[in-house]
PALOTI-763695 format. One line per 8 residues: number of its first residue (from 1); their letters; for each residue x, y negated, z negated of N, C-alpha, C, O. Coordinates in steps of 0.05 Angstrom, whole numbers. Layout:
<nodes>
NUM) A) X,Y,Z,X,Y,Z,X,Y,Z,X,Y,Z | ... .
</nodes>
This chain:
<nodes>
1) XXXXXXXX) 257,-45,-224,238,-42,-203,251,-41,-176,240,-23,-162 | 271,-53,-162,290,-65,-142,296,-22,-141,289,-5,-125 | 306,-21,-156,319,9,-148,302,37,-139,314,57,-133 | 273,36,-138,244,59,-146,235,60,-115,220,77,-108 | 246,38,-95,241,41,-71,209,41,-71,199,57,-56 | 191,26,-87,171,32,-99,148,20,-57,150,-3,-48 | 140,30,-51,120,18,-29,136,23,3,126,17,25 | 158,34,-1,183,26,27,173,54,42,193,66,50 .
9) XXXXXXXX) 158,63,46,153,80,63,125,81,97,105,66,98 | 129,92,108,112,93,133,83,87,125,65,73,135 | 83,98,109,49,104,103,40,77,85,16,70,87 | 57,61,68,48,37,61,58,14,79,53,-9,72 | 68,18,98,78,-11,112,52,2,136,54,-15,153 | 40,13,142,24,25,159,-11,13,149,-24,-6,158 | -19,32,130,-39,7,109,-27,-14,109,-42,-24,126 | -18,-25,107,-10,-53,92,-15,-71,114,-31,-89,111 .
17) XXXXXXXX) 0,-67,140,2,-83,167,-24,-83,185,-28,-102,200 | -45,-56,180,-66,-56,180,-86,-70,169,-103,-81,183 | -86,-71,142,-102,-93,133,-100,-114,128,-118,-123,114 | -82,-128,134,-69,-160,139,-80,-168,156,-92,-190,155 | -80,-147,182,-86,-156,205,-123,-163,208,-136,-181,220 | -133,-136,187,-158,-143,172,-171,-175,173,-190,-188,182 | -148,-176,159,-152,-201,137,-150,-228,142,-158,-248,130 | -133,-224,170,-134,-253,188,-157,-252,207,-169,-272,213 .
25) XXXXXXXX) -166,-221,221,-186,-221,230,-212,-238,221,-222,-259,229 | -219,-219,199,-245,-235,179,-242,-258,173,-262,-273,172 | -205,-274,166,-206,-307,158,-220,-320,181,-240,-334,177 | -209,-317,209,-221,-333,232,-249,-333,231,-263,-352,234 | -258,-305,227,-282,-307,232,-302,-317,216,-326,-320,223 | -292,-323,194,-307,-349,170,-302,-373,179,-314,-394,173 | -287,-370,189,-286,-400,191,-300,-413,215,-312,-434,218 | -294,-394,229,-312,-402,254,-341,-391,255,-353,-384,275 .
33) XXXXXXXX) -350,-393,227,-377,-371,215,-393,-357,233,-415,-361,244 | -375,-340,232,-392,-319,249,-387,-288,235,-367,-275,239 | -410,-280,217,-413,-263,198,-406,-240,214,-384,-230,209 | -424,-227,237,-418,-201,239,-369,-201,245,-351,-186,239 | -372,-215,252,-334,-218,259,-324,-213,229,-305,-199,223 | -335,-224,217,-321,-230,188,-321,-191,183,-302,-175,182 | -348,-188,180,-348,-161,167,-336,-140,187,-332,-117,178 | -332,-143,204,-319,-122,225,-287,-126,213,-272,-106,216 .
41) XXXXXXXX) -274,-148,199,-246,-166,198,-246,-144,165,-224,-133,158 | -270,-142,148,-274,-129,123,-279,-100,128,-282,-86,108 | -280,-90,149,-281,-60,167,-254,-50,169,-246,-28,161 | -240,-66,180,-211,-55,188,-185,-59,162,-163,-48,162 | -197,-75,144,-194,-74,125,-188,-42,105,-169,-27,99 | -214,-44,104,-214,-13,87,-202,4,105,-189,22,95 | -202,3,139,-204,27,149,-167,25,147,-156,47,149 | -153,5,143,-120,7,136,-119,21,101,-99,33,93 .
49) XXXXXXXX) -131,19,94,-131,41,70,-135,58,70,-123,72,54 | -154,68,88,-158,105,103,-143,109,110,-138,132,102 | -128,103,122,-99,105,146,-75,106,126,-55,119,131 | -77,94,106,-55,91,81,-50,118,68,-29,131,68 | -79,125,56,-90,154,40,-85,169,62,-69,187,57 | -91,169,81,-75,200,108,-62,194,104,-60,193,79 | -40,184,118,-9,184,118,3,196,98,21,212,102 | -9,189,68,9,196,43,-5,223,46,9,242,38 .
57) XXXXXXXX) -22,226,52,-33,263,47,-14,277,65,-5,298,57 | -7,267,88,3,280,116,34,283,110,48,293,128 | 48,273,82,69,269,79,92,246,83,116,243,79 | 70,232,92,98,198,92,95,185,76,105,162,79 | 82,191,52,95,166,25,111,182,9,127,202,11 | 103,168,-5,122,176,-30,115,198,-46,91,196,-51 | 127,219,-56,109,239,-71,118,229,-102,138,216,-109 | 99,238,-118,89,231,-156,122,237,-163,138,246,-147 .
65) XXXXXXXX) 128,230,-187,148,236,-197,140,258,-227,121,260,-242 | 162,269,-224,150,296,-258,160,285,-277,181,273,-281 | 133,294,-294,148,283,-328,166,283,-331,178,261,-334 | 177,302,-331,212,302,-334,234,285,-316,257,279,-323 | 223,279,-296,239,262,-281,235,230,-304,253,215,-311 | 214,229,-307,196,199,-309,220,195,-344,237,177,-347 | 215,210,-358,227,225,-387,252,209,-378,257,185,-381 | 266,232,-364,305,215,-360,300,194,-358,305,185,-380 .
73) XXXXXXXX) 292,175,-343,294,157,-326,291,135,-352,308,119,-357 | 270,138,-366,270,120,-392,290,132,-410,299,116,-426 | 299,151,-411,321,157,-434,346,144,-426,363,137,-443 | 349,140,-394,374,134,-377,373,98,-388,394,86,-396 | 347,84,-385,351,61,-396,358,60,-415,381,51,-421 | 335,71,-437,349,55,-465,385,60,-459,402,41,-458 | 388,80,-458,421,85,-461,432,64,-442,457,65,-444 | 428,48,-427,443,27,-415,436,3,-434,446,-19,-428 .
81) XX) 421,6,-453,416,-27,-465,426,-20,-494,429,-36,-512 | 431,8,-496,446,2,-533,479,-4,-536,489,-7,-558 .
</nodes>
């Protein structure tokens, strides 16, 4: 897993820092119960996952890998473990 660079790109540290920020938003605002805050905190939320899905459409994540890549890559293991 350590080697697939699996998440290390613009477009998930972008979502990701976005909806954290979400996510402390909405905590305060439970706690200090005040519903409409909370759901605005559950707003920016999703809206860091819109921002995630662009990015990766716009070209800064990661693109799919092809069967054939996916194929080696498990043939490349077993052959390191026999």
């Amino acid at each position: 897993m350590a080697g697939s660079s699996h998440g290390h790109t613009p477009a998930a540290w972008t979502g990701v820092i976005i909806a954290f920020i979400g996510f402390c938003v909405a905590g305060v605002f439970m706690v200090a119960a005040n519903p409409l805050g909370f759901w605005a905190g559950m707003g920016v939320v999703l809206i860091g996952g819109v921002v995630g899905l662009a990015m990766k459409a716009a070209g800064l994540g990661m693109p799919k890998e092809s069967a054939e890549l996916t194929a080696a890559r498990a043939r490349a293991g077993q052959a390191q473990t026999s």
